[in-house]
C-alpha positions in Angstrom: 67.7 65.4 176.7 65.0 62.8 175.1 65.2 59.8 174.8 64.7 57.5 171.5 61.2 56.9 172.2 60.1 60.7 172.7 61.8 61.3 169.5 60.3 58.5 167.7 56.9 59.7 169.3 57.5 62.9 168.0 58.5 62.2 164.8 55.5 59.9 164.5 53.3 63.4 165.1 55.4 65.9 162.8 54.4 62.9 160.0 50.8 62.7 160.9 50.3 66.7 161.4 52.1 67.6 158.4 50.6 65.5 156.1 48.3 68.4 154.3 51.9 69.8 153.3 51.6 67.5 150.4 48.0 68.3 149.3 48.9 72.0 149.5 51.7 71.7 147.3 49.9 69.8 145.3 47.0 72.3 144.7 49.0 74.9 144.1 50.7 73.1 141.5 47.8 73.2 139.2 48.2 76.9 138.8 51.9 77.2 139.4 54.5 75.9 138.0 57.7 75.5 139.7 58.7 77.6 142.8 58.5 75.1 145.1 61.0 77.4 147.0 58.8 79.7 147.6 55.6 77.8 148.1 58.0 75.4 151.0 59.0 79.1 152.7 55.9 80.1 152.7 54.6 77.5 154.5 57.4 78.2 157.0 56.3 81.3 157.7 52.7 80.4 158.2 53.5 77.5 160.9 56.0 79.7 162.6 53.6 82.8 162.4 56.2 84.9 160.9 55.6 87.6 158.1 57.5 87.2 154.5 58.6 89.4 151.7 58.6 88.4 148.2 61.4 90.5 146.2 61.4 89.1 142.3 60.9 91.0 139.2 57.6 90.8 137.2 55.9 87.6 135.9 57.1 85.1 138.4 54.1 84.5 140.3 54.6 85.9 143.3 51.3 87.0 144.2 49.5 84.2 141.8 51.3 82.1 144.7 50.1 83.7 147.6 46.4 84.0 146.4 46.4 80.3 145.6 48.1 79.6 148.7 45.1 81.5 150.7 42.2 79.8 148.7 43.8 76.1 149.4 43.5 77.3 153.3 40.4 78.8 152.6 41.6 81.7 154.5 40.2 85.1 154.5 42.2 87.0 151.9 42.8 90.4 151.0 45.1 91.9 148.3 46.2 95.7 148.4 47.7 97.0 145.7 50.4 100.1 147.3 50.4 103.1 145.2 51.8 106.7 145.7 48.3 107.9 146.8 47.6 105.0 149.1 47.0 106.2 152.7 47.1 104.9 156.2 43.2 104.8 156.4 43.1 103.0 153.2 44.7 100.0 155.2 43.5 99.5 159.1 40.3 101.9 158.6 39.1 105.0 160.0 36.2 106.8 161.9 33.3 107.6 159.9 31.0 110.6 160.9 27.1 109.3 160.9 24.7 112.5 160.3 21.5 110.1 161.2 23.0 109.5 164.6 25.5 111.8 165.3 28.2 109.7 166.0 31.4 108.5 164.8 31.5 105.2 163.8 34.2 102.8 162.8 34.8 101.9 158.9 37.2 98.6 159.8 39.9 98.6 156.0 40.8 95.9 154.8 44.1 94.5 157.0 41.5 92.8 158.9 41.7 89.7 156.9 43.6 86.4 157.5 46.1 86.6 155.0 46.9 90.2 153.5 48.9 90.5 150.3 51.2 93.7 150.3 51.6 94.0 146.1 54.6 96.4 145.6 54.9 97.4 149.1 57.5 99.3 147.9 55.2 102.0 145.8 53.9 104.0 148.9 55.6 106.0 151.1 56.8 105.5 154.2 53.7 106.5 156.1 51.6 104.2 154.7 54.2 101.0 154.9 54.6 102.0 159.1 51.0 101.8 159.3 51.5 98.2 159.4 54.0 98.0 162.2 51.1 97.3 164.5 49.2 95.0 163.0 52.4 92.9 161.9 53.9 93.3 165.6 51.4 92.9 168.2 48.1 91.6 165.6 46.4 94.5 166.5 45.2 97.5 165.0 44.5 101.2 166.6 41.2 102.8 165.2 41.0 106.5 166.8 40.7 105.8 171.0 40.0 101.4 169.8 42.3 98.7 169.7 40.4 95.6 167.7 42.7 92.2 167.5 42.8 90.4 164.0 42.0 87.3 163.4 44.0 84.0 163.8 46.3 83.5 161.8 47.3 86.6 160.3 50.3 86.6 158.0 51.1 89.7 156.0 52.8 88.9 152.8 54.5 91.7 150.6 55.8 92.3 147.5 57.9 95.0 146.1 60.0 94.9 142.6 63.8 95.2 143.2 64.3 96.5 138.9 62.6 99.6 138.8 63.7 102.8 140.8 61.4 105.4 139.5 58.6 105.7 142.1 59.4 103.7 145.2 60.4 104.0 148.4 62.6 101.6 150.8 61.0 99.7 153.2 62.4 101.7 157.0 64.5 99.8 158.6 61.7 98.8 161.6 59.3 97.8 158.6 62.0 95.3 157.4 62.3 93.9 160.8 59.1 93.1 161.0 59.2 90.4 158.3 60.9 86.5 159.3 62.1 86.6 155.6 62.8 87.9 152.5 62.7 85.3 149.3 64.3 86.1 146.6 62.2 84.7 143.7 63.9 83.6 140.6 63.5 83.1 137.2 61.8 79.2 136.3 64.0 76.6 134.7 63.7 75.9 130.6 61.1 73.4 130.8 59.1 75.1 133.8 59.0 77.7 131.4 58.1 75.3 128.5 54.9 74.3 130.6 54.2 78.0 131.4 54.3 79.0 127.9 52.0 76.4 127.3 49.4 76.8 129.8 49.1 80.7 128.2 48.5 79.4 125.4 45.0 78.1 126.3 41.9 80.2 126.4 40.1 78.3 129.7 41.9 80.0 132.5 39.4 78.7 134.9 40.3 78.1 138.4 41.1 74.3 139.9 42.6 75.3 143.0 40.2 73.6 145.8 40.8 74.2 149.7 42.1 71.1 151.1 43.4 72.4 154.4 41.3 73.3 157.8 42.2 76.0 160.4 42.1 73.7 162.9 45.1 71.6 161.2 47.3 74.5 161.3 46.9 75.4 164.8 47.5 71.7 165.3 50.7 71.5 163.3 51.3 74.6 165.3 51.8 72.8 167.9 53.9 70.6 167.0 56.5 73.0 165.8 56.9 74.3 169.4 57.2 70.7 170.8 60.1 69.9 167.9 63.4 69.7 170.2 66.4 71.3 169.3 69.5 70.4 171.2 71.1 73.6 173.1 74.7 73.0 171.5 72.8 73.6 168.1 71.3 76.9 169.6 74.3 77.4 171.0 75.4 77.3 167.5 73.1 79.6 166.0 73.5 82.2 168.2 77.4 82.0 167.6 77.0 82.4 164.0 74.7 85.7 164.8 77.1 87.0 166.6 80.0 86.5 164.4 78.4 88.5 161.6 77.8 91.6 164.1 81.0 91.5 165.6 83.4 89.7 162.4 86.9 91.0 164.0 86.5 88.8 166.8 86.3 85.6 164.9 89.0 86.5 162.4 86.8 87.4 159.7 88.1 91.1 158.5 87.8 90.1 154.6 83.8 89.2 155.3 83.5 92.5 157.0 82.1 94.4 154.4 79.5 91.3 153.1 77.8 90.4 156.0 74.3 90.3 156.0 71.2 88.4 157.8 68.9 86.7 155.9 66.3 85.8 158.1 65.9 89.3 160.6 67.8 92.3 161.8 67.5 91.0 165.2 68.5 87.9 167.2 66.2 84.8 166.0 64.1 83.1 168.2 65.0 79.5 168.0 61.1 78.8 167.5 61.0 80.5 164.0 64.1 79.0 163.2 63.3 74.9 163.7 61.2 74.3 160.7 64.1 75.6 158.6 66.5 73.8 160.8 64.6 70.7 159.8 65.3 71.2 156.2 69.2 72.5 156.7 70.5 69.7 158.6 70.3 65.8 158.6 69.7 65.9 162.4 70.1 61.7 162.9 73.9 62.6 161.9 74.7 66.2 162.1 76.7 66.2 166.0 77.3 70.2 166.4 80.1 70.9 168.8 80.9 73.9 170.5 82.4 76.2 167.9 85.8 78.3 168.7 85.8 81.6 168.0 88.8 81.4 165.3 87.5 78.1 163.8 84.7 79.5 161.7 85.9 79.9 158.4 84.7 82.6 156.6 83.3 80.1 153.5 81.5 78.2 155.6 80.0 81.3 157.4 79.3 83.0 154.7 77.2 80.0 153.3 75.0 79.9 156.5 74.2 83.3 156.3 73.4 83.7 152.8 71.9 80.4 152.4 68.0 82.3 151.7 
């Protein structure tokens, strides 16, 4: 357990080593408006080195946010737009045959970037989406009888269009797993889309976003995210509301059965990924978790906690 003074100590680093949260949300401001949501969650996911999927309809800036999200970090970025023709080599690379030499040589694609943006992952087959499995997994990537690591970070951030049917394929089941959450992007309130109306209107769309962030400052805040404590009855906690939604009978929850789902992965989470969001769910100077009984969790209060992204 730690005492008062590691946790003031600690708290006094999480303030200092965050601080560029603010300038980043700030920057990306300028060219976005609203969906703060998303901007906050993606953050989450690049301090926690977890992958995220974007699922929205047209027109709400889902990859306007991403883009401007890698030039504030002045990260490496590469977009790929997934189409039905789109092919495995057209992602990680392949082997190129050199007539002057007589050799084969390696053409490195375009996943070997800091931050890749998956628009409409959901438009190529299934092939193509697996051929990220590696790269997402282990931050590798298999070129013929090569492995080559990626760079650090590496976040992959999709997109796909949950409206249209006609031409798409669902992400497999291990591709999903691969991702530390799926956003669901919504539509902008009246006056956000007052001031978005209003920016259209104006013929300079030139681009204010500067970088403001170093690479250095997120491996630092890194850091700090794996030094953040959270108490083991809160784990304890977590792990009991995971296992409530795969086995429901056992906690006297038949009539939530049939709706529940996980929002963050398929799998257990590791309390790592989870204490950033943690941060933001609970007060933790008052919330006291105690040891919850299997027939005290009531389904509204489950189903909250599970569906809460």
């Amino acid at each position: 357990m730690l005492d008062t003074f590691n946790i003031e100590e600690l708290n006094a680093r999480i303030r200092a080593e965050s601080a560029f949260v603010e300038k980043i949300r700030n920057e990306i401001a300028k060219v976005v408006v609203g969906q703060l949501y998303v901007v906050d969650r993606l953050l989450i996911g690049l301090l926690t080195n977890g992958h995220i999927l974007l699922e929205g309809v047209p027109g709400l800036a889902k990859t306007l946010t991403v883009s401007s999200l890698a030039k504030v970090l002045n990260l490496k970025f590469q977009r790929i737009q997934f189409t039905p023709d789109l092919l495995p080599a057209d992602l990680i690379g392949t082997m190129i045959y050199n007539q002057k030499t007589m050799e084969f040589t390696t053409k490195k694609g375009p996943i070997f970037a800091n931050i890749i943006l998956a628009d409409e992952i959901n438009r190529s087959p299934a092939k193509v989406q697996s051929a990220l499995l590696e790269a997402m997994a282990e931050k590798q990537v298999t070129i013929g009888e090569h492995t080559y690591k990626l760079d650090n970070p590496f976040l992959v951030m999709a997109t796909q269009n949950p409206v249209e049917q006609e031409g798409t394929y669902p992400l497999p089941e291990a591709q999903v797993d691969r991702f530390m959450m799926k956003l669901k992007v919504g539509y902008p309130s009246p006056e956000e889309e007052l001031e978005i109306m209003r920016r259209q209107a104006r013929t300079d769309k030139s681009d204010p976003i500067q970088p403001c962030v170093t690479v250095e400052e997120i491996f630092r805040a890194r850091k700090v995210v794996n030094d953040v404590y959270l108490d083991p009855k809160v784990e304890k906690y977590i792990v009991d509301i995971v296992f409530a939604t795969r086995e429901p009978l056992n906690y006297g929850l038949n009539e939530l059965r049939v709706l529940m789902r996980f929002s963050t992965a398929a799998a257990t989470p590791h309390p790592k990924t989870l204490k950033p969001l943690l941060m933001m769910c609970f007060d933790i100077a008052s919330f006291q978790p105690t040891k919850p009984k299997p027939k005290t969790l009531r389904p509204k209060i489950l189903s909250e906690k599970c569906l809460m992204l």
